[in-house]
C-alpha positions as semicolon CSV with decimal commas, in nm:
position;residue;x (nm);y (nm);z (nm)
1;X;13,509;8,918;11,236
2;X;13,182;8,938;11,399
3;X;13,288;9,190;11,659
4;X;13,393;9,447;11,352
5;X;13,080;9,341;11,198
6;X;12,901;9,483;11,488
7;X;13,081;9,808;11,529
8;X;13,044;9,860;11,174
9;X;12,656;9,818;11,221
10;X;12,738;10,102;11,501
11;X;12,900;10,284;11,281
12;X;12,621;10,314;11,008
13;X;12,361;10,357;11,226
14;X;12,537;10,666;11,371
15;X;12,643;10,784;11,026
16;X;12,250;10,736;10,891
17;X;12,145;10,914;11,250
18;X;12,322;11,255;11,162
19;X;12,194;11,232;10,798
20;X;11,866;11,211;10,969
21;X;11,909;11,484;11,188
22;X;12,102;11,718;10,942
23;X;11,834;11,671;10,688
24;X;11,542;11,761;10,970
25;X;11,718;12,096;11,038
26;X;11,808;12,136;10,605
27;X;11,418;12,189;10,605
28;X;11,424;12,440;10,859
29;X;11,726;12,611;10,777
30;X;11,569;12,601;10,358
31;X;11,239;12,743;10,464
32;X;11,367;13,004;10,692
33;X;11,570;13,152;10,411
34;X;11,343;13,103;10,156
35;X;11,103;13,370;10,390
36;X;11,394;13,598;10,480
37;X;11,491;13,502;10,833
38;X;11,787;13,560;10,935
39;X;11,994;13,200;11,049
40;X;12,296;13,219;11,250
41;X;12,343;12,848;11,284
42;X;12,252;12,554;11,163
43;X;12,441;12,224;11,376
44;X;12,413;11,864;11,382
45;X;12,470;11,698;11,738
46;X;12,476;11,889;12,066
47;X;12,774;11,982;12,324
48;X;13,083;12,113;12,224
49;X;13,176;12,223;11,820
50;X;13,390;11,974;11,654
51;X;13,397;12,136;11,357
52;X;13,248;12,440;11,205
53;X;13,278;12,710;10,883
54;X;13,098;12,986;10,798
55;X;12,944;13,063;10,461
56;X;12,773;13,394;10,434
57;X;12,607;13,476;10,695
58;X;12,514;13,126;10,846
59;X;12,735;12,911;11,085
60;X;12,782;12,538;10,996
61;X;12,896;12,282;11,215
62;X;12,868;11,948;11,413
63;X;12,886;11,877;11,753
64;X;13,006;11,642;11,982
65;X;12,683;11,410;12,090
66;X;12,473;11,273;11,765
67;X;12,189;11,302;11,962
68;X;11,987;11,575;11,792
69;X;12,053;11,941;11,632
70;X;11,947;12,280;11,558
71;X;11,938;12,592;11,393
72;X;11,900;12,965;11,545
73;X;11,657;13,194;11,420
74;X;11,644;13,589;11,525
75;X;11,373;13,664;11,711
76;X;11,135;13,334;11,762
77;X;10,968;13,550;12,011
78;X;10,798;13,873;12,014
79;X;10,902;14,176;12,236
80;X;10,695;14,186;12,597
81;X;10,463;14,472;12,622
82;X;10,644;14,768;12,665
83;X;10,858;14,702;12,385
84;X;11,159;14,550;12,519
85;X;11,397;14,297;12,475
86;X;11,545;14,281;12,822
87;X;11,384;14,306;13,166
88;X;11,412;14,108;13,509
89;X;11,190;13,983;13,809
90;X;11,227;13,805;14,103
91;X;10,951;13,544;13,964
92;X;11,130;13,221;13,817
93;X;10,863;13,208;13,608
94;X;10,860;13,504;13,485
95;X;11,267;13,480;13,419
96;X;11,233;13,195;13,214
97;X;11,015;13,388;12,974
98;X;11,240;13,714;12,995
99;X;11,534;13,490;12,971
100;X;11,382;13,304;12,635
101;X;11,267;13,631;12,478
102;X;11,628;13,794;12,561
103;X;11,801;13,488;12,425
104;X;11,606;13,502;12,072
105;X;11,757;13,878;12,019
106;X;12,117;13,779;12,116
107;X;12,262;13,790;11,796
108;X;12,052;14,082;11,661
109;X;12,205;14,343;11,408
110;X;12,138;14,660;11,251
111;X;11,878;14,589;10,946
112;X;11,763;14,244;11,109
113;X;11,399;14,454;11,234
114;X;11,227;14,315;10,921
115;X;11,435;13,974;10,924
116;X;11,257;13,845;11,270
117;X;11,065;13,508;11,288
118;X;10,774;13,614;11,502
119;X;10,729;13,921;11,179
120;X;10,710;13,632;10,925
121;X;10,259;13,551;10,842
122;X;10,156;13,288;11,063
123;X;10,128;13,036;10,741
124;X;10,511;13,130;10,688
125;X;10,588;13,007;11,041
126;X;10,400;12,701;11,033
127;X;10,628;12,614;10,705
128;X;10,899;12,669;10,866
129;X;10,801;12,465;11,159
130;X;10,649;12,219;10,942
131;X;10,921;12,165;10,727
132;X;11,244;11,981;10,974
133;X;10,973;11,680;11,072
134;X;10,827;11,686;10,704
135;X;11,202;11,587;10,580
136;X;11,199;11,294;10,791
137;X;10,914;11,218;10,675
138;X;10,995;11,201;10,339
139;X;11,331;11,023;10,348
140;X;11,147;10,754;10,537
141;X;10,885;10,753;10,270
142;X;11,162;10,733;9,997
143;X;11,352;10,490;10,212
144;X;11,082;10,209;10,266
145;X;10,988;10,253;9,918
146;X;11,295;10,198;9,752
147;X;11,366;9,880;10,056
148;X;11,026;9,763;9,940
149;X;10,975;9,778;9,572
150;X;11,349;9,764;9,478
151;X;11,502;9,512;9,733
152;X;11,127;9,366;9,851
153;X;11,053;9,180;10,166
154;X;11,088;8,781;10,302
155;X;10,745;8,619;10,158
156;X;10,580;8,285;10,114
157;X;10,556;8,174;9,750
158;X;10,362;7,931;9,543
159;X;10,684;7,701;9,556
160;X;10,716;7,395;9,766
161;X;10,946;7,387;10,015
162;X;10,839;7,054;10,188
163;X;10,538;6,783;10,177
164;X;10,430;6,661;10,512
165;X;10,333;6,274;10,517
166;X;10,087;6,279;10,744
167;X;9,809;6,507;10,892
168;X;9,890;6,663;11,218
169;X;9,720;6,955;11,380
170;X;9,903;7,256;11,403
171;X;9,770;7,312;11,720
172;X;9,966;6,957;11,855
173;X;10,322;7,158;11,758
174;X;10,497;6,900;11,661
175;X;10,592;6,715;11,312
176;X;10,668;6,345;11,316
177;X;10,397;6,129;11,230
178;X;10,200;5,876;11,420
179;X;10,126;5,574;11,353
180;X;9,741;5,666;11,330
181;X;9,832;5,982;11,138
182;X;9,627;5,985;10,833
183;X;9,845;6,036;10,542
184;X;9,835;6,388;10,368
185;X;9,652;6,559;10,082
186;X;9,982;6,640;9,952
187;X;10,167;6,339;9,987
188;X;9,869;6,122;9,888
189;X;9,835;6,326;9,542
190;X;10,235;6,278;9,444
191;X;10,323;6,668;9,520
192;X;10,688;6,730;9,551
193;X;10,960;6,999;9,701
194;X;11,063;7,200;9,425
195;X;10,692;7,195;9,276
196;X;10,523;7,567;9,196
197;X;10,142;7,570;9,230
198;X;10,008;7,788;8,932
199;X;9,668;7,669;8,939
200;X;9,389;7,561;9,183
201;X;9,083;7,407;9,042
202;X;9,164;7,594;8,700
203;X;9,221;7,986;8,875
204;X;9,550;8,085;8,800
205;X;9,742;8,199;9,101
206;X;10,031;8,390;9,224
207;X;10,103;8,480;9,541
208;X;10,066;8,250;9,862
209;X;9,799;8,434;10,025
210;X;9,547;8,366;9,704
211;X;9,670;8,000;9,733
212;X;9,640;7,971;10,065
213;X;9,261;8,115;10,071
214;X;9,188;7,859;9,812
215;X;9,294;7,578;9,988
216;X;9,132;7,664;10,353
217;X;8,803;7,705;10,168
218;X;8,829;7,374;10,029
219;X;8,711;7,010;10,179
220;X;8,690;6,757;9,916
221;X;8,854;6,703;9,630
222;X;9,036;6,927;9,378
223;X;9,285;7,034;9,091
224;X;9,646;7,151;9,130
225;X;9,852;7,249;8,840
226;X;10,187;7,283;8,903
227;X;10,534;7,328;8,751
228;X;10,804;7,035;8,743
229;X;11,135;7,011;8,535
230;X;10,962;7,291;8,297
231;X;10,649;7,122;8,221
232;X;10,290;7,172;8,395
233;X;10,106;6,864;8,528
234;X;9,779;6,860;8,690
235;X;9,750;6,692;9,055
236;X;9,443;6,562;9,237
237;X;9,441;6,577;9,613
238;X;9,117;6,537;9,828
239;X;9,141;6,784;10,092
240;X;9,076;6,701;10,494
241;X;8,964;6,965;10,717
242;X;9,262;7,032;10,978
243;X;9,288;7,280;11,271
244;X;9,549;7,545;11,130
245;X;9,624;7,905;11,221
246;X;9,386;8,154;11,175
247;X;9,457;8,444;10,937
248;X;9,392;8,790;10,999
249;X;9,231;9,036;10,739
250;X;9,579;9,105;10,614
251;X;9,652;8,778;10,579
252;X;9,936;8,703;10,833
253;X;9,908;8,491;11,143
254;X;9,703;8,610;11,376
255;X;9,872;8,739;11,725
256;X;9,829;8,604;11,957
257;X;9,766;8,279;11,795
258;X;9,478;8,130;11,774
259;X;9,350;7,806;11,562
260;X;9,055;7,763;11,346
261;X;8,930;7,432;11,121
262;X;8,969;7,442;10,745
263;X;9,075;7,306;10,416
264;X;9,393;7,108;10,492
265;X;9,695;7,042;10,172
266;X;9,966;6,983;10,378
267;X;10,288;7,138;10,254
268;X;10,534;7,409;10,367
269;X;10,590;7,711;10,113
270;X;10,945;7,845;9,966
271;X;11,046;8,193;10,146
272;X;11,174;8,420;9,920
273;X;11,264;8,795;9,923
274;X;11,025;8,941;9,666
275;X;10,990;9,339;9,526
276;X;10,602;9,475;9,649
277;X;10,400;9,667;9,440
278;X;10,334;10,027;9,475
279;X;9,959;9,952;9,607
280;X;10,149;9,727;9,861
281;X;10,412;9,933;9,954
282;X;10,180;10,234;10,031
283;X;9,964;10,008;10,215
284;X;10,268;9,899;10,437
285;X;10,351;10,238;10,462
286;X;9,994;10,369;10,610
287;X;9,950;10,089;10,900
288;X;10,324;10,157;10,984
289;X;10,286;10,527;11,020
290;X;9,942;10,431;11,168
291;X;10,143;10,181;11,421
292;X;10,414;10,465;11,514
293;X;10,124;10,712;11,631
294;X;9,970;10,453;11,789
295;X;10,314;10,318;11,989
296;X;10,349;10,747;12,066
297;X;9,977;10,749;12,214
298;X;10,065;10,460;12,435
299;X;10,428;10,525;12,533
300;X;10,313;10,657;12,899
301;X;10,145;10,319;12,976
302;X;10,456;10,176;12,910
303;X;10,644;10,342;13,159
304;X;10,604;10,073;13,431
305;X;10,739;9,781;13,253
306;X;10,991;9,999;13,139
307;X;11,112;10,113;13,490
308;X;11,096;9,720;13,588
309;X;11,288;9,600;13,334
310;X;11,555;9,857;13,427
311;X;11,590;9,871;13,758
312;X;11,397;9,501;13,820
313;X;11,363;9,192;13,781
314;X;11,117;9,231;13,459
315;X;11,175;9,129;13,065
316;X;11,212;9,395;12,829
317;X;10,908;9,317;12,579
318;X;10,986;9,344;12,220
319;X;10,798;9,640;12,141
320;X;10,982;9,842;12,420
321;X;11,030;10,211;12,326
322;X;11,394;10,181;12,245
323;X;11,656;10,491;12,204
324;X;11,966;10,606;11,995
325;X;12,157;10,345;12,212
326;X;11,899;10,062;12,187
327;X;11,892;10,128;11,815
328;X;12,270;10,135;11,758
329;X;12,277;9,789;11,935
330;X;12,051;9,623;11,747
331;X;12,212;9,743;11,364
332;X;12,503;9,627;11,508
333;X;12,352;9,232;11,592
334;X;12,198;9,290;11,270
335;X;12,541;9,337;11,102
336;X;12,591;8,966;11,248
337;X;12,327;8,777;11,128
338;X;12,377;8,506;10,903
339;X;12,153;8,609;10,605
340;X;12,195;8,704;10,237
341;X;12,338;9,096;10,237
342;X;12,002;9,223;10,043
343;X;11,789;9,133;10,313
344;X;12,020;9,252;10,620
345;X;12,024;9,581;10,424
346;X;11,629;9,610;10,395
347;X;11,639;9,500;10,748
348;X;11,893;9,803;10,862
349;X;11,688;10,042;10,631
350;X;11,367;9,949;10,822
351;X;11,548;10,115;11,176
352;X;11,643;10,397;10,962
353;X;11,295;10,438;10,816
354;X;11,135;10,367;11,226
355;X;11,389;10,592;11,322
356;X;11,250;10,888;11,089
357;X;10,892;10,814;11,154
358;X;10,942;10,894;11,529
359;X;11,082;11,195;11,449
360;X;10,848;11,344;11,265
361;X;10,557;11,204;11,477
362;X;10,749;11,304;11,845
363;X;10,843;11,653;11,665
364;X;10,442;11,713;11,576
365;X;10,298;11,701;11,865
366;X;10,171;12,027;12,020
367;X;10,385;12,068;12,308
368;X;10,722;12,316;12,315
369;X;10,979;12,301;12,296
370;X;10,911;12,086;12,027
371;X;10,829;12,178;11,632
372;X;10,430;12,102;11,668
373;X;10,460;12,371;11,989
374;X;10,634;12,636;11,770
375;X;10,305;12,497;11,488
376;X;9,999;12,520;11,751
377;X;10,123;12,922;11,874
378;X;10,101;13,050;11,489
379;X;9,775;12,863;11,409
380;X;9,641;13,023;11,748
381;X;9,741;13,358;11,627
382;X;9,603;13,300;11,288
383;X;9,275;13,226;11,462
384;X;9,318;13,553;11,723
385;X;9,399;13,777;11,445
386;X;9,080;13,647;11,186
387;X;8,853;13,653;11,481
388;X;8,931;14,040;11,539
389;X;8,950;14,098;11,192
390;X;8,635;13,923;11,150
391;X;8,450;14,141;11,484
392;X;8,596;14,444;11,358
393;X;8,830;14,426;11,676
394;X;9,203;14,598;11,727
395;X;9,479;14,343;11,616
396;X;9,589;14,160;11,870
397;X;9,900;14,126;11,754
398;X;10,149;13,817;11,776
399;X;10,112;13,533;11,993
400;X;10,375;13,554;12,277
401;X;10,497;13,225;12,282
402;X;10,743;13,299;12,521
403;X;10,486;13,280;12,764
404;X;10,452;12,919;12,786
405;X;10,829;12,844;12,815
406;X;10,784;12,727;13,193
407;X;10,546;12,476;13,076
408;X;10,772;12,415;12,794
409;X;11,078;12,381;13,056
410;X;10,843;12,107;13,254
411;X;10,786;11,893;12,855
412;X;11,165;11,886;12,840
413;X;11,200;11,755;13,195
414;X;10,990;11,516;13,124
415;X;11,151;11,385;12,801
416;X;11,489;11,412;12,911
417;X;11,405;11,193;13,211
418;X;11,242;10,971;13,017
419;X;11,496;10,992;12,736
420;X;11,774;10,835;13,047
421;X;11,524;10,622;13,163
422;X;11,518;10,467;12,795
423;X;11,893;10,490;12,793
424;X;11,967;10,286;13,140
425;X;11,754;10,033;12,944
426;X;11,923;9,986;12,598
427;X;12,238;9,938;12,847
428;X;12,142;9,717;13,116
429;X;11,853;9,491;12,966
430;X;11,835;9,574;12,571
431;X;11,569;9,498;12,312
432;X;11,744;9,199;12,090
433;X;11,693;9,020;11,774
434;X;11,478;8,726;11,749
């Protein structure tokens, strides 16, 4: 059973991967149209065609590896100078940019002169551009809100899950009592699991975090109302000052831990999965596309943990970049978790919603051959062509991208070697569930 839990984790993943990737290319393939390019194709997965059918004048298909996609566009680059399409020299350099420029024509028929990319305004090409990593980014959006605010998160509630007897510092990790132990707040005052805190000192609370502040600002004596067998009593504990875990400004536990001394009760809270507002949501939302530009900035200094944890004797740290495999592994150990269904589910719609995020932050970034490259050479002729307008100067006319296709050959190197590096990873020392 758990081994055809796992594939089926496999399985989604894969199946949520190419409605990822089919949905990135919808928004190019929508906005092309919508301008009056002309689309040959539009496929989901690389290598060979598994399947395919034509409709009008656009090619549909999918391809063997789930591993990305693509549409075709006539003419993404301009003519060279002289007006042609084809020409040849003994420079590699130069063929690469002859060979790009030749390649965007292929498919070129009679009446397709006003249907070319590099004709369309530079805003038009930036939408177009714009618009594949702008779908991921909405369906992760729409995603991690409806995970959130419909299904909610694993949080600490008002509701007492245990009393401790005595007071121990959290710092001495460990919970039977001694015999010099003072006995707790808690236990002292008669609170008891099952117990929900509604009150401190008269303020009406509820969610943990309020509670919590309360009770580390408090030393001394105070007032607990609480809920028992559907009647409210009041409770009156004397609070110690303990060593606990410090807080951060978010109010989780700061990493790496680290101890400060406050207001001590001395009872463990109920976990429960609970919906988040649409103030907390959105919050969520900006620190974790915050944290996935941040983890993008800083992937190159993780290169040389990376390597050792490959092809070394190093640990693979949990925040690791991890790839298609590395994700498909861990949906499928997800799949085998022992935990109620609704929170596996928000769980597997988190990697989804990570997995989208990337996208559309890798795909923005300024470099060909990826989206933000195709982004930066129309703003750059925007500016060219405003600047002449502006100095009464000849227009300069398009922006050859085609001429940084060797440097765009050199990005892809890169990524694909990193992209296998990433790969021997996930298969020979994989990120996994804690």
């Amino acid at each position: 059973m758990t081994a055809l839990l796992y594939v089926l984790g496999i399985v989604l993943f894969t199946l949520g991967l190419l409605v990822s990737i089919a949905w990135h290319e919808l928004g190019h393939l929508s906005t092309a149209k919508l301008f009056g390019i002309r689309v040959p194709q539009y496929m989901v997965g690389f290598g060979p065609t598994i399947w395919s059918r034509r409709k009008g004048e656009t090619e549909y298909g999918i391809k063997a590896i789930p591993a990305g996609g693509y549409i075709r566009m006539i003419g993404m680059f301009p003519p060279g100078k002289d007006g042609r399409l084809e020409a040849r020299s003994t420079s590699p350099w130069r063929s690469m940019i002859e060979d790009a420029r030749e390649a965007s024509f292929e498919e070129l028929q009679p009446g397709d002169e006003k249907r070319l990319f590099y004709t369309r305004k530079p805003w038009k090409r930036v939408i177009v551009m714009c618009a594949g990593p702008f779908m991921n980014l909405v369906l992760a959006v729409v995603l991690f809100f409806g995970s959130m605010m419909v299904l909610g998160i694993e949080g600490q509630t008002t509701k007492v899950a245990g009393v401790q007897k005595c007071v121990i510092e959290q710092s001495e990790k460990r919970d039977t009592c001694g015999k010099d132990d003072p006995v707790s707040p808690a236990h002292a005052a008669g609170l008891k699991e099952g117990d929900k805190i509604v009150a401190f000192n008269g303020t009406p609370v509820r969610d943990w975090n309020t509670l919590s502040d309360h009770i580390r600002d408090t030393i001394g004596p105070a007032t607990l109302t609480v809920e028992r067998d559907g009647r409210q009593l009041d409770l009156h504990p004397t609070l110690v000052a303990n060593q606990v875990l410090k807080k951060d400004e978010d109010g989780r536990v700061a990493n790496p831990p680290a101890y400060v001394k406050a207001g001590y009760l001395g009872f463990a809270s109920k976990s429960e999965v609970m919906p988040l507002t649409f103030g907390e949501t959105t919050a969520r939302m900006t620190d974790l596309l915050q944290t996935g530009a941040e983890s993008v900035v800083a992937l190159p200094s993780k290169i040389p943990a990376l390597w050792d944890a490959t092809f070394g004797d190093g640990e693979r740290a949990a925040d690791s970049p991890v790839g298609v495999v590395g994700a498909a592994r861990l949906t499928g150990e997800l799949m085998t978790v022992e935990a109620p269904p609704e929170r596996i589910l928000v769980m597997f719609m988190n990697v989804l919603v990570m997995f989208n995020v990337s996208l559309f932050l890798f795909n923005m970034l300024p470099l060909l051959p990826l989206d933000g490259g195709h982004i930066a050479g129309a703003l750059w002729e925007s500016v060219r062509r405003h600047t002449a307008r502006i100095f009464r100067r000849p227009d300069p006319g398009p922006f050859d991208v085609a001429k940084l296709m060797p440097a765009a050959y050199v990005v892809a190197g890169v990524f694909i070697c990193f992209t296998l590096l990433v790969l021997a990873a996930d298969i020979v020392n994989p990120v996994k569930l804690t």
